[in-house]
DRENFIKE-666141 format. One record per residue (C-alpha): residue in one letter; x negated, y, z negated. Coordinates in steps of 0.001 Angstrom, whole numbers, plus 500000, padded with zeros to 6 digits. Layout:
DRENFIKE-666141
AXYZ...
This chain:
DRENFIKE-666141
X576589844594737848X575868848181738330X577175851528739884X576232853842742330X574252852871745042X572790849417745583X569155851271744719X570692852408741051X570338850612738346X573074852783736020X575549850500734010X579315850868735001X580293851689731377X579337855534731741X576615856606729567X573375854325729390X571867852929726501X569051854869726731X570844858317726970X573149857477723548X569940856706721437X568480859779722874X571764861316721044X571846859968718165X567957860641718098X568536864154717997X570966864441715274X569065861969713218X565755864281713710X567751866975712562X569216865676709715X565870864764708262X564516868504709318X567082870084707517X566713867938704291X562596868088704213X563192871791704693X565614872468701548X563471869763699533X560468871914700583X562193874954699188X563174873573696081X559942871723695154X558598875216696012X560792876877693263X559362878322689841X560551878174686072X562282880887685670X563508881632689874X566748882282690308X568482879608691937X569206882104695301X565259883076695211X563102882580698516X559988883005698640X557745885102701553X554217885243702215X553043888831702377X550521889035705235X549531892946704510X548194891144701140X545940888757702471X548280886036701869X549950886610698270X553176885697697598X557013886995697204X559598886339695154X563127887754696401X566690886978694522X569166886850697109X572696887289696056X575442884988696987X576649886286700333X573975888498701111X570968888081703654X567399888425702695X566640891050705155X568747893433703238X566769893013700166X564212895713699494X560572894736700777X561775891900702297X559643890119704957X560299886828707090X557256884610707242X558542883577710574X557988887014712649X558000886111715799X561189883900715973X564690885179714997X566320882363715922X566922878588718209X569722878420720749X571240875858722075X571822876569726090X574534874436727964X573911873905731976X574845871076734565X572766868247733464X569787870155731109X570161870558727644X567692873023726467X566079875285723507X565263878324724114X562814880416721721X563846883998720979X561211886258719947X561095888942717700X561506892659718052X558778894349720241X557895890980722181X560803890233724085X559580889971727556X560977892726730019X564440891186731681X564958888528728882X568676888002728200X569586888418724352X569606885423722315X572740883949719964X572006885824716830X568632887166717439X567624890041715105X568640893508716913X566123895709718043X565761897863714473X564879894594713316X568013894067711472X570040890617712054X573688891429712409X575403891049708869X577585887784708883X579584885848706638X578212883238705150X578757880093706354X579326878125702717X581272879109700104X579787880869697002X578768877569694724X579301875152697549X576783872636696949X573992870747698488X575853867889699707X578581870435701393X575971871955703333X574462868752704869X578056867338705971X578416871061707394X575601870893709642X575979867543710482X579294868363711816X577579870892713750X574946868135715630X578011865727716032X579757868948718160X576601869335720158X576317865712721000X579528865521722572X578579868309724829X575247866405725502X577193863413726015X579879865180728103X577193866881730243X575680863530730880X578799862157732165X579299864965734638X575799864530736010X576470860594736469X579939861567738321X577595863457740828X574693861072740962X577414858397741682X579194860244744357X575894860781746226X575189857415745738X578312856000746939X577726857265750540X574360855383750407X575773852256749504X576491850710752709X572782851799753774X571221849453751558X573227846844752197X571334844170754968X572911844507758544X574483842525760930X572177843111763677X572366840229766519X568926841606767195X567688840754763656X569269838038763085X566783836816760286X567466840347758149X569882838437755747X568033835398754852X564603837503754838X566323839383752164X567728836849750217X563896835268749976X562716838441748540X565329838717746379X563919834930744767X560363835692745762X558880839092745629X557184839042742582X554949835650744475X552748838006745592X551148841618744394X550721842477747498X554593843269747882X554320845537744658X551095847163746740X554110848005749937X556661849695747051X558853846560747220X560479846885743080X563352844443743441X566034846969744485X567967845931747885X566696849650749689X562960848529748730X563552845033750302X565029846419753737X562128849262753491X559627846521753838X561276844467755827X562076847441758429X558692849322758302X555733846862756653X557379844166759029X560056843744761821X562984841534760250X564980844439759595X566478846985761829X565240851013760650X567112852598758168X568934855171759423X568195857305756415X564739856891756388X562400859556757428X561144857671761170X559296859947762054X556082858668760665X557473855069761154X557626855183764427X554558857310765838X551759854635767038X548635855807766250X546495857468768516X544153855256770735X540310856470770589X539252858111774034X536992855340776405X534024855327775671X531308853410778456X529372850445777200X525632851103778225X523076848255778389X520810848156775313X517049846640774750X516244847340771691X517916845003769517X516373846606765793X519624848026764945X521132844110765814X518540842720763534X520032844634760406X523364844205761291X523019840682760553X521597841090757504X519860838880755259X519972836693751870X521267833404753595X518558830803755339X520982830732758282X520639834130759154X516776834460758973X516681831519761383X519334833308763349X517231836488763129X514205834578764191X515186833211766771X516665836488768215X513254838244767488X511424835807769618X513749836171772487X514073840199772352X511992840487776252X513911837725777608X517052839518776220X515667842927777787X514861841283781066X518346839824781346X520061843473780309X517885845079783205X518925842647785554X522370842828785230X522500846558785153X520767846578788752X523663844184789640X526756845764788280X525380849275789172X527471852020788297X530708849566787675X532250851026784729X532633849162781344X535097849771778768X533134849489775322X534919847044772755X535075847246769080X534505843693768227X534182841590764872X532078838866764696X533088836476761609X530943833353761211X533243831195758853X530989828253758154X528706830356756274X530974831726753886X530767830776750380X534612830043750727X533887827540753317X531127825843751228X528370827073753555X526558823387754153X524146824696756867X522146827165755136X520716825165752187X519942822710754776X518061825206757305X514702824137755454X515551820423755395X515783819565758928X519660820492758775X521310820716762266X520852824246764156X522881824187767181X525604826008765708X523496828691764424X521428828684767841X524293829603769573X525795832123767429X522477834247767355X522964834321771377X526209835419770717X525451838229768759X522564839060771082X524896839227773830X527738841228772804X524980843712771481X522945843674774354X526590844625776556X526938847714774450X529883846698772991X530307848173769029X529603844955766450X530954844447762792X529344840933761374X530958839447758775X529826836134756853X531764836224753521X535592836441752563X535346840036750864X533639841808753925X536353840265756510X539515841495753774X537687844715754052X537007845205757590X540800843756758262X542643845912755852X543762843159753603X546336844573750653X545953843404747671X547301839971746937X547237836051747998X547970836879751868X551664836760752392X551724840525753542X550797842081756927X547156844164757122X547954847443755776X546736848917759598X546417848220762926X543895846268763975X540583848145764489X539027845636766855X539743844936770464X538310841541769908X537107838654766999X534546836096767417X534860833173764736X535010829549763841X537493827186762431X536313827959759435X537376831928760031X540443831299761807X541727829041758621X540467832284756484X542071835064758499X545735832784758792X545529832901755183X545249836664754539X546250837918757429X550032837158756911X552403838122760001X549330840028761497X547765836815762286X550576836175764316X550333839620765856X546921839642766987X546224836561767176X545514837112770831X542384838760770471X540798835725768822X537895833726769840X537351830753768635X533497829117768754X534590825483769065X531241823202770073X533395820195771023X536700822025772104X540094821881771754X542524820080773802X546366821254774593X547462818166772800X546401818773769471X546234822803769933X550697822661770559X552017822591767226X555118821001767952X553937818460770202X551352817605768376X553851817290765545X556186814922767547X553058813084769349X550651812319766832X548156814701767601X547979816771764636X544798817060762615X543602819704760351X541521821402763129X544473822208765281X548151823367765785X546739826823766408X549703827336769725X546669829701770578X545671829839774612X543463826876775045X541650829487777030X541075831480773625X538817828243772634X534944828609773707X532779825580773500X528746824926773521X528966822753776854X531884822871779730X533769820116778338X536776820737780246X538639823609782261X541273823745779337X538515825347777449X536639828559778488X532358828008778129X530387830134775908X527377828384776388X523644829636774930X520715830804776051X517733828277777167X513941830251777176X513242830586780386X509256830509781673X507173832688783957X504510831269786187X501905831761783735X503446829511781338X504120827045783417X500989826714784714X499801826128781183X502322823605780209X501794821356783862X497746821759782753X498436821007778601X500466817733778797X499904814702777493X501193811327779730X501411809189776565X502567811517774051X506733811228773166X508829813081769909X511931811913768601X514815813725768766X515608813832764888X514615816032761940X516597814173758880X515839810688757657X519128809617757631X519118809805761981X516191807367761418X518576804864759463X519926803773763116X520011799879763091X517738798507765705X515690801340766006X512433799475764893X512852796992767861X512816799834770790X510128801954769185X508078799278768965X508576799003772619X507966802536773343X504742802240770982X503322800173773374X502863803058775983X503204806569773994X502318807941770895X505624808765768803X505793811990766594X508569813265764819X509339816213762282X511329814762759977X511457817124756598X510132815656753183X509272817267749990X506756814607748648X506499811657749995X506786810053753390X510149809219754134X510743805531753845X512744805444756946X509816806695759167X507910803431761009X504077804160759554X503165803979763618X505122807402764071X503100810763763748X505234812897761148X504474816664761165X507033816995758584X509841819981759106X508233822395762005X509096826034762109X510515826722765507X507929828062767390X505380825451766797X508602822688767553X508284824464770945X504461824181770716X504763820500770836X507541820175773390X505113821534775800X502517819000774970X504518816253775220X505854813389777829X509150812300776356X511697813979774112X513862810381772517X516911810858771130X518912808022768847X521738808837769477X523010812005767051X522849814819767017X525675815171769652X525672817454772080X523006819833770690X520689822731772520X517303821274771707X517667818685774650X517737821373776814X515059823277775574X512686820187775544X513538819818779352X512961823519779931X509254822579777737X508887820175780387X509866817210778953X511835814455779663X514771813624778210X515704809503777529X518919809149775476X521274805669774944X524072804748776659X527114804573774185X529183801259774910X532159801263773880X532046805352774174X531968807176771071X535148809023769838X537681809959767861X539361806548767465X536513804718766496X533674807243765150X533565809093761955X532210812032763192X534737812675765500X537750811843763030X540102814836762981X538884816885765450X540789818115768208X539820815825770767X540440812653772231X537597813246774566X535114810179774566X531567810422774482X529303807690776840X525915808846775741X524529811270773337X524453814473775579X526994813474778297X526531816851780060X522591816181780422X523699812999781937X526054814125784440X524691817765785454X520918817487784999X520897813482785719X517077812075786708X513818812748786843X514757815028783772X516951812861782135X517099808651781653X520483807603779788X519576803651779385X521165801080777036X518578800854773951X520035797238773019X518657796489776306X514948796002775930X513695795108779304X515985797950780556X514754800267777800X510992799505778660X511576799555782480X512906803284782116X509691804161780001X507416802874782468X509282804946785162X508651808066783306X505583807546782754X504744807382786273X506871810627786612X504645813973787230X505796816549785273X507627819210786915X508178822245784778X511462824267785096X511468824354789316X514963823275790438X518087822509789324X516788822501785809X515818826212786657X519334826712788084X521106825285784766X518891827579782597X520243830305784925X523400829569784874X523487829256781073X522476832680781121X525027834323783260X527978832699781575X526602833689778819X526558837455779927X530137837815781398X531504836045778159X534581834204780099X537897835204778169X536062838130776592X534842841414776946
């Protein structure tokens, strides 16, 4: 229990602890003084010395020595040649005022400052102390004198200790009118102040970071926080608002203005992971196309003015959090669609004008957020600095975890990259809850809209989409003139996509009338997986992949990857595309793969949007079990002239493009 205000800590049995050893202290310390002094004195004593004798150090002598008999009831300074080896202090005085206790230091004659008041028995200004009676009795001994002056400290700490008091009978009445203050309202428009105090009262040592805010276990620190770091508590009426309350000042417009040059992109995304280099390729190789699309959309918008955003760009699967799976397997034939569509991303927002911050570990998105210290349980210590965040799964888990309420807060200007989308079932926390539909990928109760996928799955979802090359004249020309009829590549750069079960039976089929290459990656040694009839270039850096999309026929696929972005660039190459038919239709209910994410959407072939949207000559979805259908479909293609990139497959490209510049649900 304790007095005063609800902030005070004071015990209701008047003085503290602390304060009565601080007492006793004193008149322990000068006990001991006193009795080193007189033993000092009489250890100092000669044979012969008269038991009244002091001794003086004569500093006019270069330090020799005095001997002066003092006579019972007489002062030193009366005897002749006297001098005190202590000049410049006559005496200690003990001054009594609300609450201080102090000693003040007297100095001698000649040196007291101009003003100074005159000191309890200081030495007059002839340099004479003021004859007194003595204080002990002629003979009284040693003993006498110690019980005298201890006497003397016992009177002084009762006045400390009285003075004390006093000052607590003020500090209490002050703190009385405070009390109710720090007490948790009954606000009907907080009506979760109570109960958010009563879990810090059990709970605010959980986390540093409510240390960081000032929260030290009294009740006025717990509705401080919960009042002004976050918004369960009304203001305290007490408190100063004023800086509380004033938002902070929003920057002044400023236009976003087309950009070519993408150097300054290049080191934003930085370096160190295999990822990013690929990422940084591929955006290096596509810097005219980039500059031909930022020109063209200039002459369209004109002089239409565009707010420039401050966005952040977190890519969450490659954070070392995360585990980071893709980049060690960038130089193994690891999948790239992710990371193809992120570089466009990047490309795009910087080619907009808009102002970037890229983030791919935990400590650079803590920093750039304004994380406090701590495991996450406290808001960002403030306000947001970006008008918008790109990231993953992986991110959004990341931010929801350090983030506290924030996450809540702005959780509106989120993007999420999600390749196969999100549906409202599994993205509505409670009816997900009550329906079955929750999985560790959803339950965000974010605006499906807020969810941006690689393909248009469905109008739930907004479409991010990535960039295909596109081709002038020239290069088609060259492609058309540098193909080969009987030349086909699988769709397939790891071994294990080569483990498919039947796969020996239609290649052998389509070995009859093409000659099959792949890039599947290998260190030493063929991979065992890889029919000795198939071509293997081993692992191909990207621009010689593209090399031999343009000389050949067919671009196969076995069925995974799903969904991915080199389809489209083999068709844009020229190629054509033959994929299988997926019966029943892949999915979450009866595929691995798709087990736990967010989506009950079923697949019937491999790339279901080349299927239905680019459909034949440039694409042949046939069931591979199916070998006179399989063989029929390879026959038909080869009769097929290739047709470069004229058409709709032109029109998709284009159209990839432009949704990719106006960045639906974004800036």
């Amino acid at each position: 229990m304790t007095c005063g205000a609800p902030c005070d800590d004071t015990p209701c049995s008047g003085i503290r602890l602390p304060d009565r050893l601080f007492v006793l202290g004193i008149g322990f310390f000068s006990l001991c003084f006193l009795m080193t002094s007189l033993g000092g004195q009489l250890s100092a004593r000669r044979p012969g010395d008269s038991p009244f004798t002091i001794r003086t150090e004569d500093e006019d002598s270069g330090g020799s020595e005095e001997s002066h008999d003092v006579l019972p009831g007489h002062r030193p300074s009366q005897q002749p040649g006297f001098r005190p080896s202590l000049r410049g202090v006559s005496c200690w005085n003990f001054q009594q005022r609300p609450a201080v206790v102090t000693l003040q230091l007297c100095p001698g004659p000649g040196r007291r400052p101009p003003g100074a008041g005159s000191c309890h028995r200081c030495a007059s200004p002839g340099g004479q102390i003021p004859r007194e009676e003595p204080r002990f009795p002629p003979g009284a001994g040693l003993m006498e004198r110690i019980q005298a002056i201890a006497q003397n400290v016992s009177d002084i700490a009762v006045k400390v200790d009285q003075i004390l008091r006093h000052s607590l009978i003020l500090h209490s009445k002050v703190s009385e009118g405070r009390r109710d203050q720090c007490e948790a309202p009954s606000d009907p428009k907080f009506p979760d102040c109570s109960g958010k105090v009563e879990w810090m009262r059990a709970r605010w040592t959980s986390d540093p970071c409510y240390a960081f805010f000032g929260v030290d276990g009294t009740e006025c620190s717990f509705l401080i926080y919960l009042s002004e770091v976050e918004w369960f508590c009304p203001p305290l009426p007490w408190r100063n608002q004023t800086a509380t309350q004033m938002a902070p000042k929003s920057l002044p417009k400023v236009q976003a203005v087309f950009r070519s040059n993408l150097s300054h992109l290049l080191e934003l995304m930085g370096s160190g992971k295999e990822s990013l280099i690929f990422m940084k390729k591929r955006t290096k190789r596509l810097t005219a196309q980039w500059a031909l699309a930022a020109q063209r959309l200039a002459q369209k918008l004109g002089s239409v003015w565009r707010d420039q955003k401050q966005i952040l760009v977190h890519i969450g699967f490659l954070t070392e959090e995360s585990g980071d799976v893709f980049s060690p397997r960038v130089l193994k034939g690891g999948p790239l669609g992710e990371m193809v569509q992120w570089a466009d991303i990047l490309a795009t927002l910087y080619v907009l004008g808009h102002g970037l911050r890229i983030t791919v570990s935990l400590k650079e998105l803590q920093s750039n957020l304004g994380v406090p210290p701590g495991r996450g349980n406290c808001p960002l210590t403030m306000p947001l600095p970006f008008d918008l965040i790109y990231t993953d799964y992986h991110g959004l888990q990341q931010m929801k975890q350090h983030m506290g309420l924030s996450f809540k807060k702005y959780r509106c200007r989120i993007r999420v990259i999600d390749t196969f989308g999100t549906e409202p079932a599994y993205n509505h926390e409670e009816y997900a809850t009550l329906h079955g539909y929750r999985t560790n990928w959803g339950y965000w109760n974010l605006n499906p809209k807020q969810f941006m996928t690689m393909f248009p799955h469905t109008p739930d979802n907004s479409f991010m989409g990535f960039v295909s090359e596109e081709l002038n004249e020239t290069e088609k020309q060259l492609i058309r003139g540098g193909k080969a009829s009987n030349m086909a590549v699988v769709y397939g750069k790891e071994a294990s996509i080569w483990k498919l079960q039947g796969k020996d039976k239609f290649l052998g089929v389509l070995n009859k009338y093409m000659e099959i290459h792949g890039t599947v990656y290998y260190e030493s040694q063929r991979p065992p997986e890889v029919p000795a009839f198939v071509k293997n270039h081993g692992l191909l850096p990207q621009p010689e992949f593209q090399q031999l999309l343009r000389k050949a026929k067919l671009f196969i696929g076995f069925g995974f990857p799903y969904e991915g972005p080199a389809p489209l660039e083999a068709i844009a190459n020229g190629c054509v595309f033959l994929q299988a038919r997926f019966s029943p239709p892949h999915s979450s209910l009866n595929h691995e793969f798709f087990r736990g994410k967010p989506t009950s959407r079923e697949l019937f072939s491999q790339h279901p949007y080349a299927e239905n949207f680019i459909g034949k000559p440039h694409v042949w979805t046939v069931d591979y079990n199916n070998s006179e259908e399989f063989e029929a479909a390879i026959k038909a293609i080869m009769r097929t002239q290739p047709s470069g990139l004229g058409g709709k497959v032109q029109t998709e490209a284009t159209r990839y493009r432009s949704e990719k510049f106006r960045c639906p649900a974004g800036p």
